[in-house]
N, C-alpha and C positions, 0 to 999 in steps of 0.2 A: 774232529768230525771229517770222515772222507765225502770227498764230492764222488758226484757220479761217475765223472770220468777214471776218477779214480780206484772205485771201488770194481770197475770194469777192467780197469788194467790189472789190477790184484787178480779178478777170476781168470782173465785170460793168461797171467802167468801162471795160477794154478796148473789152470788146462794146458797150456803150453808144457809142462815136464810130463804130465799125466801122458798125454799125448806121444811126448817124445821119447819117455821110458819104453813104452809098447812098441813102437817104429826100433829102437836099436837094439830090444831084447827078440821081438817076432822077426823082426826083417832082416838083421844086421849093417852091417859096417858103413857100406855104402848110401843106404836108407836113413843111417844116423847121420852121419857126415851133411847130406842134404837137406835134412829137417833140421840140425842146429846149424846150418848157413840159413836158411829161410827164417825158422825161429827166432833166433839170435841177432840178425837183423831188421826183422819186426821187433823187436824186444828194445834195439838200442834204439831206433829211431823213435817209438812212444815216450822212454824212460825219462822220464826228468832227473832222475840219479845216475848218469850214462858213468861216472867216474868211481862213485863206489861199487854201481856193479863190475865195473872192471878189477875194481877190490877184493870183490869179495870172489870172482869166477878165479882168479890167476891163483892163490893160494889154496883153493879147493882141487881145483886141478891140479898141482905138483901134491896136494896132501895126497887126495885120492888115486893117483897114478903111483905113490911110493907104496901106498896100501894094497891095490891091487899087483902089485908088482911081488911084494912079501908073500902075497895069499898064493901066488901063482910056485914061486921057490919053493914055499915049505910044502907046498902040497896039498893045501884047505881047499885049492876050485884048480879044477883042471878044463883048459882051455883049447882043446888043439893038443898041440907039441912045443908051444913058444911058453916061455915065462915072461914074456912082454904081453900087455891086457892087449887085446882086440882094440882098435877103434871104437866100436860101438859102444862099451866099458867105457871109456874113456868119455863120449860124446855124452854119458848120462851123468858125468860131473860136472861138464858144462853145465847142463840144463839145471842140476842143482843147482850153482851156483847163481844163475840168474834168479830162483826164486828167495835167497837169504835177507835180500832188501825189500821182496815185495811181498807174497803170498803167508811165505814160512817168516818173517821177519820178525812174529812172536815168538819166536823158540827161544831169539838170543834175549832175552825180557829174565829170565833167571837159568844160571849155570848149570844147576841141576835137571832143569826139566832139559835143557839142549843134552844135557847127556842120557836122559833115561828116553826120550825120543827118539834118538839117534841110533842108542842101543836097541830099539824096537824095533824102529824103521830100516834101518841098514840091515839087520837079520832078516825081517820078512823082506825085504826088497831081493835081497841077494837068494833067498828059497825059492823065490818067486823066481827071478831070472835065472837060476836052474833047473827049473823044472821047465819053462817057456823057451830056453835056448840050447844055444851046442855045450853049453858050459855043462861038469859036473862036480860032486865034491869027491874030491879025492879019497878025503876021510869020512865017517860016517856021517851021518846028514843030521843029526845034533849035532853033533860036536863043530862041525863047520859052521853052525846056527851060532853057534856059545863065542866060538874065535870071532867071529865077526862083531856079533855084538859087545863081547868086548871092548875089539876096537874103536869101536862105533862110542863107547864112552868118555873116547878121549879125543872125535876126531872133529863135532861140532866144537867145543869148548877150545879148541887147539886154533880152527878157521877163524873163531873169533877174534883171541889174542892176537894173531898174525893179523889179519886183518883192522881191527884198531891201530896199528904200528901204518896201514898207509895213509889212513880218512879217520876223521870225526868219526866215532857209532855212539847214537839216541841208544838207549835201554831202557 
C-alpha cells in the first residue's frame, strides 16, 4: 500500500518528465540543462532510492545517447549538421531515467509489456519531438516511426538487465 507521501512523489515524477520533455523539445538545450539541474535535484533530495535511481539514470543514458548517436549516422533524425544528439536529446534520458523506479516502475513488472511500451512510447515520443522541434527525419516519417520503435523493443528490456547487474530490482 503507498502512503501519501508517497503516492505524491510517484505523480510528481510523473509530472516531473511530462514537464521536462516539453521544456527540452519546445525550448531546447539550455532550458533542458536547467530544468534536469532543478528537477533532478528535487528529485534526489525527496528519493528514498537516491542509489538505484543513480542505477537506473547512468545506464539509460549511455543506452540512450549510443541510440541517438546511431539514429543521427544513419540518417533516421536529422539534427543540425552534428551526429552528436543536442543536449536537450540527451537531458530527456535523464528525466527517463529518474522515473523507471518511481512513476513507470510497472513497465519492468513483465519483459514483454517493457518492450511493446517502449516500442510505442519511443515512436510517438520521438514523432512527437519532431514535429515540436528543430529535429527532422531524414528518412520518410514511417519508416523513422518503425526504426525507432524497433529499437525501442530492445532498449527498456536491455536498461533492465544492466541495471540489475548494479542494485537489487523488486519485479
Amino acid at each position: 500500500m503507498l502512503t501519501g507521501c508517497r503516492r505524491l512523489f510517484i505523480f510528481a515524477n510523473f509530472l516531473m518528465f511530462q514537464v521536462g520533455w516539453a521544456i527540452a523539445v519546445m525550448l531546447g538545450s539550455r532550458a533542458a540543462i536547467a530544468y534536469v539541474i532543478f528537477a533532478g535535484t528535487l528529485h534526489f533530495y525527496y528519493s528514498t532510492t537516491r542509489r538505484f535511481d543513480y542505477c537506473a539514470v547512468l545506464p539509460l543514458f549511455a543506452i540512450g545517447y549510443l541510440h541517438d548517436v546511431a539514429l543521427l549516422l544513419t540518417g533516421v533524425l536529422v539534427i543540425g549538421d552534428s551526429f552528436l544528439p543536442p543536449p536537450w536529446l540527451s537531458a530527456i534520458w535523464v528525466l527517463l531515467g529518474l522515473t523507471l523506479n518511481h512513476s513507470l516502475h510497472f513497465i519492468y513488472r513483465n519483459k514483454i509489456l517493457a518492450s511493446l511500451l517502449g516500442a510505442v512510447g519511443g515512436a510517438v515520443a520521438y514523432s512527437a519531438g519532431v514535429k515540436l522541434s528543430g529535429a527532422q527525419w531524414g528518412i520518410l516519417d514511417g519508416w523513422g516511426s518503425l526504426i525507432i520503435a524497433f529499437a525501442w523493443l530492445f532498449i527498456l528490456p536491455l536498461h533492465y538487465s544492466l541495471m540489475k547487474n548494479f542494485v537489487q530490482v523488486e519485479t
